[in-house]
N, C-alpha and C positions, 0 to 999 in steps of 0.2 A: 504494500500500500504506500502510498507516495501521500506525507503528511507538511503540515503546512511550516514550513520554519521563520523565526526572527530572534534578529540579534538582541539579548537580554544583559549585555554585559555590563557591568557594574563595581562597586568597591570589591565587593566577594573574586571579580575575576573575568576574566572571558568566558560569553555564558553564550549558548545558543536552545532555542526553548521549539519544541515539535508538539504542532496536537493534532488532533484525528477523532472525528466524529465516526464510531463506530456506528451505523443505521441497523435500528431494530432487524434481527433476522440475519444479521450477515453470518455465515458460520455457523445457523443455527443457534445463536445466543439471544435471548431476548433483551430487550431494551435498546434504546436510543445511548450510545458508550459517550462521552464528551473525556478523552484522556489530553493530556500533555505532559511531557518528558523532557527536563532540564538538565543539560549536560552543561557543569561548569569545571573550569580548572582556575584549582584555587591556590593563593600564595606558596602553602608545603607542599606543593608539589604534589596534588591531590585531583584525581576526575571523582566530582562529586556531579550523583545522578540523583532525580528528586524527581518522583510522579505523583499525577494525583489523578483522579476520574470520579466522573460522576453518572450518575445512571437516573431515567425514567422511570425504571422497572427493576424487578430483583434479578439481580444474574452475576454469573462466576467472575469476578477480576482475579487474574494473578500473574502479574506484569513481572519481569524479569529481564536482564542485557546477557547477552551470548557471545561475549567477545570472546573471542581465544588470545590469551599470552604465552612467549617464549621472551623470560626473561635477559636469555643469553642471544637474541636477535635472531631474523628470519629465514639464516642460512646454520643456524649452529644444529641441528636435528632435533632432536628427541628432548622431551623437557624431565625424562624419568628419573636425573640427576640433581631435579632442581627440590629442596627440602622443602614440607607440607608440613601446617600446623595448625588444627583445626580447631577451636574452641566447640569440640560437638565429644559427649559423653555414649551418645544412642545415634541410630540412625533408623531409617523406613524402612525394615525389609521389603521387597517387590517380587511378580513372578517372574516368569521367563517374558513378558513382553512390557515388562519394566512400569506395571500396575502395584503399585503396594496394598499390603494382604492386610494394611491397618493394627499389627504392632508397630512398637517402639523394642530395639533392641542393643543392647550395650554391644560398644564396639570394639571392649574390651576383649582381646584376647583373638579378633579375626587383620584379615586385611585392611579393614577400617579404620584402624588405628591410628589416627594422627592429634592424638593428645597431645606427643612431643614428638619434634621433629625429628621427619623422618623423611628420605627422599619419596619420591612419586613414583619410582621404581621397585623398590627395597621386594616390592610384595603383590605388584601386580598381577604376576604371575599364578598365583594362588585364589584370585575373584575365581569363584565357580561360573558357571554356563559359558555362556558365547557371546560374554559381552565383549572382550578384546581389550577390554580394561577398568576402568571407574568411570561409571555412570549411575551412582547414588546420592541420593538424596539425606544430609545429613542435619540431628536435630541441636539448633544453635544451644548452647549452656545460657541461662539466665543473667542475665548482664541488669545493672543498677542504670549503667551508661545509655543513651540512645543517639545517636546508631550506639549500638555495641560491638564488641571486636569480636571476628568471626574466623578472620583465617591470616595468615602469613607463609608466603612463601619467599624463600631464597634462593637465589642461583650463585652456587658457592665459586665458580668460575671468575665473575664478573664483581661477584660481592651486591647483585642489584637485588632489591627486597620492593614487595609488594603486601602492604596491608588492607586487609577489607574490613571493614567495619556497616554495619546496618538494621535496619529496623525489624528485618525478616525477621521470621521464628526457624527458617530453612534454608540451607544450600546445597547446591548440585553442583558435586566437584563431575568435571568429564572430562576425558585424556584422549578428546579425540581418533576415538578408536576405529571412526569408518573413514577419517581420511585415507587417501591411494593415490595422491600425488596429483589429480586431476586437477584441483585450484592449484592457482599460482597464485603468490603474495608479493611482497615487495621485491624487487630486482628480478621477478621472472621466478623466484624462487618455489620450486612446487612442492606443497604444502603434504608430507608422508604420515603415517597412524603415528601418532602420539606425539608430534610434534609441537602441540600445543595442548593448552589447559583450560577450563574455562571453570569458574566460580559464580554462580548464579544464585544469588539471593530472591529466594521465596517464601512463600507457602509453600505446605505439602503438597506433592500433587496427589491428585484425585481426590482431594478432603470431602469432597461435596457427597462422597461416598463413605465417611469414617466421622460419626458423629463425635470421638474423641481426637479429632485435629482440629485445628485453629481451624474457625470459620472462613471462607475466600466470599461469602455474597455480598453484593455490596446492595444495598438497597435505595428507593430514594428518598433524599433528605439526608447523605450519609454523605462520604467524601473518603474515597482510597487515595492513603498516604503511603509514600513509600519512600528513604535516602537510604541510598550504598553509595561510601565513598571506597577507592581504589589509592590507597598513597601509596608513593612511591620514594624510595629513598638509595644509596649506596653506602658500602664499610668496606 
């Protein structure tokens, strides 16, 4: 969809601001959607994103960003060197088509494990089925903070660090596991399975099915808030 853009910039930073009237019915979702999505880069070296939507009618919001990172650049491979630190105790277990069965389960003791840091490789190898790698859905720790701090990674190569922090209650770490080289990225460079990462701050998916997840309906009279920032820093 091709949404409307204008320049928002301001003290906070260079901002650019995107909305999109989602029309009752598209995608089979009801209500009239009225979203917007604020992408700013702020003084510490920080993309902060800020949504909000509003609705007609009662229907699912759960907005999230799918960037892929390679914090060692877009020719260096594989990011399974780069260290994961995730402030998630539990995560969704899912079945084989990546539907969660509506527990919560610790992620103590499996591949899931990124209480303390640990490469993106260390333990790939060991996800069950045919996912090809990490594509879970994991559940943020309680934070007093908001945004709160959700994830860290490192690329011990370069020394370059990315923090997430956000409002979610969820993230979906994914290690690009169906890339096959077919995109190309910067300098022509084509883009192989696990070459990148992506960190998507959410809701659970499928909640609308699991009366013990966070709610996703947004209703109207109501207003979906959502900030992930992405810092970035070097050591």
């Amino acid at each position: 969809m091709v949404w409307k853009a204008a320049d928002v910039s301001g003290p906070a930073g260079p901002a650019v601001k995107f909305t999109y009237l989602s029309p009752d019915g598209e995608e089979g979702f009801p209500g009239n959607l009225s979203v917007s999505v604020t992408y700013t880069v702020t003084p510490d070296d920080s993309l902060k994103i800020d949504y909000t939507a509003t609705t007609d009618q009662a229907t699912p919001v759960n907005l999230t960003n799918h960037s892929y990172f390679n914090l060692a650049g877009p020719a260096a491979g594989t990011i399974l060197g780069h260290e994961l630190t995730l402030a998630a105790d539990q995560y969704t277990p899912a079945d084989d088509e990546l539907i969660p069965t509506g527990e919560l389960k610790p992620v103590r003791g499996t591949p899931l494990d990124f209480t303390t840091a640990t490469t993106i490789g260390a333990r790939i190898d060991q996800i069950p089925g045919n996912l090809g790698g990490y594509d879970h859905n994991f559940v943020i720790r309680p934070d007093t903070r908001s945004p709160a701090f959700a994830a860290r990674v490192r690329e011990p190569g370069s020394g370059r660090m990315m923090e997430m922090f956000t409002t979610e209650p969820g993230v979906q770490l994914y290690t690009a596991n169906s890339l096959d080289g077919t995109l190309k990225g910067k300098g022509g460079v084509a883009y192989q399975k696990h070459h990148g990462f992506c960190l998507e701050a959410q809701h659970f998916p499928d909640a609308v099915h699991h009366p013990n997840f966070p709610s996703i309906i947004l209703r109207p009279g109501s207003t979906y808030t959502q900030t992930t920032t992405y810092k970035f820093s070097a050591s």
